[in-house]
N, C-alpha and C positions, 0 to 999 in steps of 0.2 A: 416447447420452444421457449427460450426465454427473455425475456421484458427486460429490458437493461433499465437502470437508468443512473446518471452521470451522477457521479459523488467529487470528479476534478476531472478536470483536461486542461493541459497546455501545449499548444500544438510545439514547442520546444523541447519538452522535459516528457511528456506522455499521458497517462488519461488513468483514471478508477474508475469501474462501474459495478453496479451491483444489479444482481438479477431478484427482479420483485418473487419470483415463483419459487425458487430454489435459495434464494438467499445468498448465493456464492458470488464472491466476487474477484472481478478479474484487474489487478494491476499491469500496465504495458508501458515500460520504461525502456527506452533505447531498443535495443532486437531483442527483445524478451518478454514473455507475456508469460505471468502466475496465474492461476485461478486457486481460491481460497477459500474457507469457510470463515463466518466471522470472526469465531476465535483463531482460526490460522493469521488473519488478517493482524488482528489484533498481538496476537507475540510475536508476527513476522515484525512488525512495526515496534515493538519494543527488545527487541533481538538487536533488529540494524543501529537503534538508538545505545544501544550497551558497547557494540561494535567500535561507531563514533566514537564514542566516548575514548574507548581504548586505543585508539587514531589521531587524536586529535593532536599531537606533536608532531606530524609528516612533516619533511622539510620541504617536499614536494604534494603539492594539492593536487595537481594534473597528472603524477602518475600513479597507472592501474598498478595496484599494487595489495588494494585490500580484498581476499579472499571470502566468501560467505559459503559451505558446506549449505545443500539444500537436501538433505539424506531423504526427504520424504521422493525427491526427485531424481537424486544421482547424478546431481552433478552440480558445478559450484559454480557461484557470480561472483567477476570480477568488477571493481569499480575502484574509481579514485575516490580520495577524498570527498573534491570536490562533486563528484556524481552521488554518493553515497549522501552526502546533506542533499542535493536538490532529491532525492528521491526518498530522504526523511520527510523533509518539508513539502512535497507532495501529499505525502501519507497521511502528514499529521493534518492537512487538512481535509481532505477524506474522509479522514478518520471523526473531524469535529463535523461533518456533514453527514456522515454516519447515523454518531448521534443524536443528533437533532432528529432527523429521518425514525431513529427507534421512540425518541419521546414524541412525535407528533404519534406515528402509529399505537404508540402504549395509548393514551388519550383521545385517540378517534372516537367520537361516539356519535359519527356520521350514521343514519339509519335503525339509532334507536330507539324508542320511546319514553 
């Protein structure tokens, strides 16, 4: 069974967690829920940032119109603009909580002598 534990939530935008046991983590943005491995995690979040990038002239932010192939899944996410930033900006901090979460665990040396 797995130990979640919260890396973001915002009851507007959606929530990260990662499982202490298995390591995988689950992103839940609008009606859609990922589960990932770190490094899935990790180029899922610099994939959607390359995407942006290549977006970023829309003349329309509100409509769904940007496509993401998820081949590992078969089938593709739609988002706007502006959805595809709040769910960068989610990730990316997640992603810095992440972090942290792996240097405190590199450095535990809870229980040793």
């Amino acid at each position: 069974m797995c130990d979640y534990q919260r890396l973001h939530f915002d009851e507007s935008t959606g929530y990260v967690i990662r499982c202490n046991k298995c390591k995988n983590i689950q992103v839940g943005f609008g009606n859609t829920i990922l589960t990932l491995d770190e490094m899935g995690f990790i180029n899922f979040l610099e994939k959607l940032k390359v995407i942006a990038w290549a977006f970023k002239e829309l003349p329309n932010k509100q409509l769904k119109q940007i496509q993401i192939p998820m081949p590992d899944f078969g089938f593709i996410l739609l988002f706007s603009q502006n959805e595809l930033l709040a769910l960068i900006h989610m990730l990316d901090y997640a992603d810095a909580e992440l972090k942290y979460l792996l240097m405190i665990e590199l450095f535990d040396f809870s229980g040793q002598v």
